[in-house]
N, C-alpha and C positions, 0 to 999 in steps of 0.2 A: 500452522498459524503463524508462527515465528519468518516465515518465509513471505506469506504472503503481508506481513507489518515491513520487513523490511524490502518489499517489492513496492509497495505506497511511499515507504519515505523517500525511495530511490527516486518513483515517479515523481515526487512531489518536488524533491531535489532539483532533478535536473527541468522541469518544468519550470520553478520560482526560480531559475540563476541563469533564465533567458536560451538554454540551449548550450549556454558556452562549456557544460560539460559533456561527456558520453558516459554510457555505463561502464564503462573502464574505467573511471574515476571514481566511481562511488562509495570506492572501497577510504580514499583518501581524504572524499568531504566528509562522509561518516564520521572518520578520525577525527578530521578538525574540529567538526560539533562536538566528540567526548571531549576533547582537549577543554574548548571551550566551558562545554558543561563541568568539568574538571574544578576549573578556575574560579566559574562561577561559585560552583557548591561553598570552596572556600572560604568566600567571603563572605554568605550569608547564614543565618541558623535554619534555613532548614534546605531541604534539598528539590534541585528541580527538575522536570521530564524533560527526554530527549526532546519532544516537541517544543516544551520552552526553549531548550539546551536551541534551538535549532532556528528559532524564532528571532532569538535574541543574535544569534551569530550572522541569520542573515541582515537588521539592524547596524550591528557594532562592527562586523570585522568584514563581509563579503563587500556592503553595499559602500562603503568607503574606498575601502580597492578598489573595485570596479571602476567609482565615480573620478580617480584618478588616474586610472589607466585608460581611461577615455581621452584622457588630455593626447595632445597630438606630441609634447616633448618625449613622455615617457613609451608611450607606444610605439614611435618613431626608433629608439633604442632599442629596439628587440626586434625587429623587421622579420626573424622568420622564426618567432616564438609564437604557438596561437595563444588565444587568450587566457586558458586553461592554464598552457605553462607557464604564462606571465603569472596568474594569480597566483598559483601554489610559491611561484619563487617569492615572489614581495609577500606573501602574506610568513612566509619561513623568514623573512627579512626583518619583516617587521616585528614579528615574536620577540626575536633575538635580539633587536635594539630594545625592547622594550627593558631587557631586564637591566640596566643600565641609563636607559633613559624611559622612566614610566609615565615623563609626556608627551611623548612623540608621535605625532599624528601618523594615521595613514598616508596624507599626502607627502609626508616629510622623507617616509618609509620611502617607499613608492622613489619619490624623485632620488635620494641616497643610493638606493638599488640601481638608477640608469645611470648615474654618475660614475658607478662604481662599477658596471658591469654590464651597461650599454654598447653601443655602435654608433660611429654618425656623428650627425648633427644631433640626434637627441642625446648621445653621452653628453656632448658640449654644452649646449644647454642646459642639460639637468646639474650641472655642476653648477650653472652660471646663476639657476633660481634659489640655488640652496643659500640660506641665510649664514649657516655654519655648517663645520663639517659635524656629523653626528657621531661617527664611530672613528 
């Protein structure tokens, strides 16, 4: 039973997040959703399913990402990173600014990350949109 629940979220996974992972990853989005569901619990008094846990992450932390690694500056910086590896890096980015800065959008992440850790014209760029430096 345990096999065939975590064989559906896998599917459901990589089905809801467009293809851009493979089953080799599953093991890592899995993670990120306990992380997330983690955080969650935290805050609230009572506790919530992997399914929310997983609801709410694609909501709050993937569909943000994504929506700004779609940008041409930030994608442009990674040229032979597929999207997979872009994600997992900016969304480890953006964790880690968080706890230091706990307003710091996705996009802020995301562009900080190319600035920082790009190529190109999109490294240059992404310094050039940044308002401030973050870290």
């Amino acid at each position: 039973m345990n096999n065939d629940k975590n064989k559906a979220r896998m599917q459901f996974l990589l089905a809801s997040t467009g293809s851009i992972f493979t089953e080799a990853d599953y093991q890592a989005l899995s993670d990120h959703i306990e992380v997330h569901k983690y955080l969650i619990n935290q805050t609230i008094p009572w506790v919530i399913t992997w399914d929310d846990a997983a609801f709410s992450w694609m909501e709050n932390v993937f569909s943000p990402i994504m929506q700004v690694m779609d940008q041409w500056v930030v994608r442009n910086a990674f040229p032979t990173m597929s999207l997979a590896q872009l994600y997992f890096a900016v969304s480890e980015h953006w964790y880690y600014l968080l706890q230091d800065h706990p307003e710091i959008t996705a996009e802020a992440a995301a562009k900080d990350y190319a600035a920082r850790n790009g190529k190109g014209l999109g490294k240059l760029l992404s310094k050039l949109s940044m308002p401030y430096r973050v870290a």
